[in-house]
Backbone as a ProteinNet text record, in pm:
[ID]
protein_1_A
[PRIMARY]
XXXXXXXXXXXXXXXXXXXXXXXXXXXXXXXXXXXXXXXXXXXXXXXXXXXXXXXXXXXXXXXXXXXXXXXXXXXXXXXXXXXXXXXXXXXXXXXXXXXXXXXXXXXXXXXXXXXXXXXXXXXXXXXX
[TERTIARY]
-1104	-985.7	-862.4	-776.2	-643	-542	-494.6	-400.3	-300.2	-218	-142.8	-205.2	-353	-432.4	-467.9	-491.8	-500.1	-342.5	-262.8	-113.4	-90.3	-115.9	-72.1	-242	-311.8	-394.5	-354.8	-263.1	-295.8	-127.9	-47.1	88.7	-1.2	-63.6	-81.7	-181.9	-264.8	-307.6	-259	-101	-13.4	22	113.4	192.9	127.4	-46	-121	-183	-164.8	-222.7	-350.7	-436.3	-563.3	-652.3	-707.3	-743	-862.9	-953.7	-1079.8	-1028	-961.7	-938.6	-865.5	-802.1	-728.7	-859.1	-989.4	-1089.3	-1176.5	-1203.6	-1238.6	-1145.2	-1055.6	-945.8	-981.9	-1104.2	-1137.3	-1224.9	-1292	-1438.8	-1519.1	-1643.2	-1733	-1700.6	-1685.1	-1600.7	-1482.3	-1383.1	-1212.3	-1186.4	-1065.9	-979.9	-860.6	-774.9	-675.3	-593.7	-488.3	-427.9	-271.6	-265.2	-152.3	-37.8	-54.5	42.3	33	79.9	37.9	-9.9	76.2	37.7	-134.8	-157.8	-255.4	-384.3	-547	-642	-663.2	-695.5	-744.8	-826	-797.2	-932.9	-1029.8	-1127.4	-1264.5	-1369.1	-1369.8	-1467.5	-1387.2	-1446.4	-1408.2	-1367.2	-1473	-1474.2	-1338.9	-1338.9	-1203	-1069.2	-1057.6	-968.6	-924.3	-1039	-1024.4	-976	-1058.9	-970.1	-827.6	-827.9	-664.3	-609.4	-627.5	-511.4	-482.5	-652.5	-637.9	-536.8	-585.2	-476.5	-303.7	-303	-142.2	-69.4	-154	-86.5	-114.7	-170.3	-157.7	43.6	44.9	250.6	332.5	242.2	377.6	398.4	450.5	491	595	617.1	727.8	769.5	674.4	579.2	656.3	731.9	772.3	786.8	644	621.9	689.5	745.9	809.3	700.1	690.4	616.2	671.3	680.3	801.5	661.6	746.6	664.7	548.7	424.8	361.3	385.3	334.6	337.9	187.1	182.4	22.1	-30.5	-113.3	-155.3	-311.5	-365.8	-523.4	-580.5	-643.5	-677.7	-614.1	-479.1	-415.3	-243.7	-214.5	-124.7	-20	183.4	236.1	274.2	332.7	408.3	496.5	622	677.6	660.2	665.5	697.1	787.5	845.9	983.1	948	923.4	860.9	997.8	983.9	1064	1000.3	1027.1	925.3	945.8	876.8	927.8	800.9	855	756.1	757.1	668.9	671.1	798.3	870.3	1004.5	1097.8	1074.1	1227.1	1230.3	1360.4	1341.1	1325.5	1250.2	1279.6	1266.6	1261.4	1250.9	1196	1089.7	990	986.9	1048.2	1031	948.8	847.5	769.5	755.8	580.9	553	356.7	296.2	179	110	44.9	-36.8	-160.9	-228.3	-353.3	-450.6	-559.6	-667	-766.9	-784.8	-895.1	-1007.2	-1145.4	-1287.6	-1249.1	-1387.3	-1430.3	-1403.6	-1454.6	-1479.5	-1332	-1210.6	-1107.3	-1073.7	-1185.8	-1170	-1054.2	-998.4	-932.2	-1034.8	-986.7	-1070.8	-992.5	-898	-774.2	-674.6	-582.4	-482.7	-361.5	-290.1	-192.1	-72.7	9	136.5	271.4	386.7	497	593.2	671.2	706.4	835.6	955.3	1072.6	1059.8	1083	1115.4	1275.4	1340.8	1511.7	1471.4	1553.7	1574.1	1666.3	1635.5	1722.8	1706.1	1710.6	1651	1775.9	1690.7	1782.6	1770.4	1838.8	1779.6	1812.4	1714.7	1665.1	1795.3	1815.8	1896.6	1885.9	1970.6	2003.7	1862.3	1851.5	1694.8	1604.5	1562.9	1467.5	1340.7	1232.5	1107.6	1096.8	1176.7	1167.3	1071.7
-1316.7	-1317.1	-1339.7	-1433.8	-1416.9	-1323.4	-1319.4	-1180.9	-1200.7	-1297.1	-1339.6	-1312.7	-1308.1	-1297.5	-1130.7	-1083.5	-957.6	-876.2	-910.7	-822.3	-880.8	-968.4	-968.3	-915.2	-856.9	-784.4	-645.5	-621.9	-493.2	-446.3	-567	-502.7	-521.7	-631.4	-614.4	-481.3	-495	-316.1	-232.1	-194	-94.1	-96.1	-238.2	-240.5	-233.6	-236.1	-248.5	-42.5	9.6	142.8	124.8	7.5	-83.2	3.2	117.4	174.8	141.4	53.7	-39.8	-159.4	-171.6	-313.2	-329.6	-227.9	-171.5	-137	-50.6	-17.8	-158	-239.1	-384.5	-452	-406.8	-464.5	-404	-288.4	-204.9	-289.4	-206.9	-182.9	-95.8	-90	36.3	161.2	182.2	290	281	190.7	198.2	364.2	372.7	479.1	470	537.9	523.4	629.9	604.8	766.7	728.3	800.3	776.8	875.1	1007	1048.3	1072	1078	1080.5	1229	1314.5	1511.1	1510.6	1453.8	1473.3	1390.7	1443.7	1345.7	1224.7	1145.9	985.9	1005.5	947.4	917.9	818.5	866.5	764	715.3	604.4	518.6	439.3	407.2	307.2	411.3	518.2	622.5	679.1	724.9	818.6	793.7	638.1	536.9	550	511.7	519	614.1	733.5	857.8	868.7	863.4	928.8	808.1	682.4	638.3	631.9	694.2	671.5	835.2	959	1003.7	1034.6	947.9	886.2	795	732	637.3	679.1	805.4	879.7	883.3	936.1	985	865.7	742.4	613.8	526.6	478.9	404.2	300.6	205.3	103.4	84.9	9.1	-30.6	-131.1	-170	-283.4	-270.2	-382.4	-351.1	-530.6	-512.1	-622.4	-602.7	-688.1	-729	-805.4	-761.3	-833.3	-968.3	-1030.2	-1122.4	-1054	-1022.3	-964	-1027.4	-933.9	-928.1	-931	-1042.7	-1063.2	-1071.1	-957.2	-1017.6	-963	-1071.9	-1076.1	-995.1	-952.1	-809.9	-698.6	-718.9	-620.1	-671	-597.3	-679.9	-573	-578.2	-453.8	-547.8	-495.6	-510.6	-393.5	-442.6	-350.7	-362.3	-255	-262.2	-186.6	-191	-196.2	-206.9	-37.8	29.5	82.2	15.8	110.5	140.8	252.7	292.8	417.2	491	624.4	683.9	807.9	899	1011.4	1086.4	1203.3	1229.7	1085	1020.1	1003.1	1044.1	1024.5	879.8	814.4	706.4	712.4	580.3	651.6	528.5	504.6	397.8	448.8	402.4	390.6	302	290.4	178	233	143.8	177.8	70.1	121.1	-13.6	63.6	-41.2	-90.2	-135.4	-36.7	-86.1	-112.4	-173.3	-274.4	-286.8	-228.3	-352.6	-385.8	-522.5	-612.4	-635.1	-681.3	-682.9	-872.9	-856.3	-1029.1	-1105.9	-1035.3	-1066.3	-1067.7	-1003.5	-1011.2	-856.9	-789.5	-673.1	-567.3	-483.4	-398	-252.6	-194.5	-125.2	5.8	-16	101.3	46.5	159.3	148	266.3	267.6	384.2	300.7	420.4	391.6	500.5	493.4	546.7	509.1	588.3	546.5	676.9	641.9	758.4	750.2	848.5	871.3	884.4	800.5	800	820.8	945.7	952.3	787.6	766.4	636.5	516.3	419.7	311.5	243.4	177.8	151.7	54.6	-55.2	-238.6	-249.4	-306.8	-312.5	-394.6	-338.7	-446.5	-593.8	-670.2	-788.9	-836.5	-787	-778.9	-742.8	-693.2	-598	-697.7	-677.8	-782.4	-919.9	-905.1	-1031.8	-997.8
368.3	283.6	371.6	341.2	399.3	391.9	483.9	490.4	384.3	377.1	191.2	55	104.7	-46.2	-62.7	65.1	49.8	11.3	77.1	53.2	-70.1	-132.9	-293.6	-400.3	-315.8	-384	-442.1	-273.4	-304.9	-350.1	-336.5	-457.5	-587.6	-621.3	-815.3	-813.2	-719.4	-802.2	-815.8	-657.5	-722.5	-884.8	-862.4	-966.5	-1107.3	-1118.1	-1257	-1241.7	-1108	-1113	-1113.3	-1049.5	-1067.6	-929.2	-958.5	-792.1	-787.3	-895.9	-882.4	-778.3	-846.6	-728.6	-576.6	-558.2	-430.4	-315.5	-446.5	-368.7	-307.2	-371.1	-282.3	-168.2	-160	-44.8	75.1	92	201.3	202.8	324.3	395.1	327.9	332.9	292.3	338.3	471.5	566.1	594.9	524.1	579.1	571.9	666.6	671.3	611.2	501.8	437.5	475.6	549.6	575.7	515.9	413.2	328.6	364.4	459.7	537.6	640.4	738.3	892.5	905	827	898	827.2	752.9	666.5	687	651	694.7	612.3	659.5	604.3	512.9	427.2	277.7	358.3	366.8	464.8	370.1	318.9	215.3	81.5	28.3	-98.3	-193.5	-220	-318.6	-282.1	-158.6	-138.8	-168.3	-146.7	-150.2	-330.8	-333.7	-547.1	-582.1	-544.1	-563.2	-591.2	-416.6	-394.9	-457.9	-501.8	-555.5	-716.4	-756.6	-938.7	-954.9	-835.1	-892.8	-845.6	-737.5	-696.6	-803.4	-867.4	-933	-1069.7	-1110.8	-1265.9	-1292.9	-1188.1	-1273.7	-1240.6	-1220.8	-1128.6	-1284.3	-1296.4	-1439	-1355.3	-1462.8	-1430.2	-1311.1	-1238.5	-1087.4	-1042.2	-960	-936.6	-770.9	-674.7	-530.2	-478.5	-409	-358.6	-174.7	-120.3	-12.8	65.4	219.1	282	410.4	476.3	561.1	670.1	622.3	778.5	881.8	980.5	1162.4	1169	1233.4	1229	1413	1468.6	1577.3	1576.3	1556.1	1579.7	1436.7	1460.3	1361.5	1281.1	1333.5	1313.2	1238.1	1110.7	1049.1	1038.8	1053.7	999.8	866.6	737.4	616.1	570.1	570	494.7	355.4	254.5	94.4	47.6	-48.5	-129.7	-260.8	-328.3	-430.2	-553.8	-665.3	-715	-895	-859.9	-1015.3	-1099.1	-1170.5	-1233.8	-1194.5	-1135.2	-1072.9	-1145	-1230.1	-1305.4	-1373.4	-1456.3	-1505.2	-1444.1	-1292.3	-1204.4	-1173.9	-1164.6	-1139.8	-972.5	-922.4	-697.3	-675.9	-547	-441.4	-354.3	-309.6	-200.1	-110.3	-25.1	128.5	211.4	307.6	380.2	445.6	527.6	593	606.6	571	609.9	767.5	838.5	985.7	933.7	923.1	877.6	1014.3	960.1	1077.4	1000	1023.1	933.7	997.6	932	952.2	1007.4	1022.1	1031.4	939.3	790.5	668.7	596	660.4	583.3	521.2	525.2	421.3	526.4	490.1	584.4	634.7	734	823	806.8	824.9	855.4	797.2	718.7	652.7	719.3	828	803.1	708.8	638.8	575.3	623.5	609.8	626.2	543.3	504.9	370.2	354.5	288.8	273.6	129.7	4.7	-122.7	-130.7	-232.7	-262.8	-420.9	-436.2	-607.8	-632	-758.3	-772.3	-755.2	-785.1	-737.4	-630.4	-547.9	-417.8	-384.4	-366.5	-297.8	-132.5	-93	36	85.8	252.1	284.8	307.5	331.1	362.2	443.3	576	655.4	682.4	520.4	479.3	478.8	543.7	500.4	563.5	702.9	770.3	903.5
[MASK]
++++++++++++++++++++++++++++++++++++++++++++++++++++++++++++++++++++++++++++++++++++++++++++++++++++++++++++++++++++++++++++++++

């Protein structure tokens, strides 16, 4: 899979709350560590999990995807989230560290990411 085909995989599953299909963007054994203090979701299942119930209170989804950093195996992306979280409106900016298989599938997922009540637009050189 190309790395363009995968990063617009895995905004439309945010943005559909689709954690079937987020779960094919892994490996059989990927690592998903969605906060750094905290342990990695390790498998497809875990992955599904934590995101069917992350993305239970997210409503009115809108993931913008900035240009990856691509070297070898290993990809960064920032994203630029804004949505209603348990009705608050927020903004979510982050960034995506990626490492990919042979096959395209991803291996490892860390994320980092700040929460803003409110919705907030990225700067000027946000995603380059």
């Amino acid at each position: 899979m190309e790395i363009s085909k995968w990063i617009e995989g895995y905004r439309t599953a945010w943005e559909q709350s689709d954690d079937a299909s987020v779960a094919e963007l892994f490996t059989e054994g990927a690592s998903y560590r969605s906060n750094i203090f905290e342990e990695p979701h390790v498998g497809r299942d875990a992955i599904r999990a934590y995101w069917s119930h992350v993305t239970r209170t997210q409503s009115d989804i809108s993931v913008r995807m900035g240009t990856p950093f691509v070297d070898g195996h290993r990809v960064a992306v920032e994203f630029w989230t804004t949505m209603r979280n348990e009705g608050d409106e927020v903004t979510l900016p982050g960034c995506l560290l990626l490492k990919f298989d042979e096959d395209g599938a991803c291996s490892s997922l860390r994320e980092y990411w700040q929460l803003e009540y409110g919705e907030r637009h990225p700067p000027h050189e946000w995603g380059r």
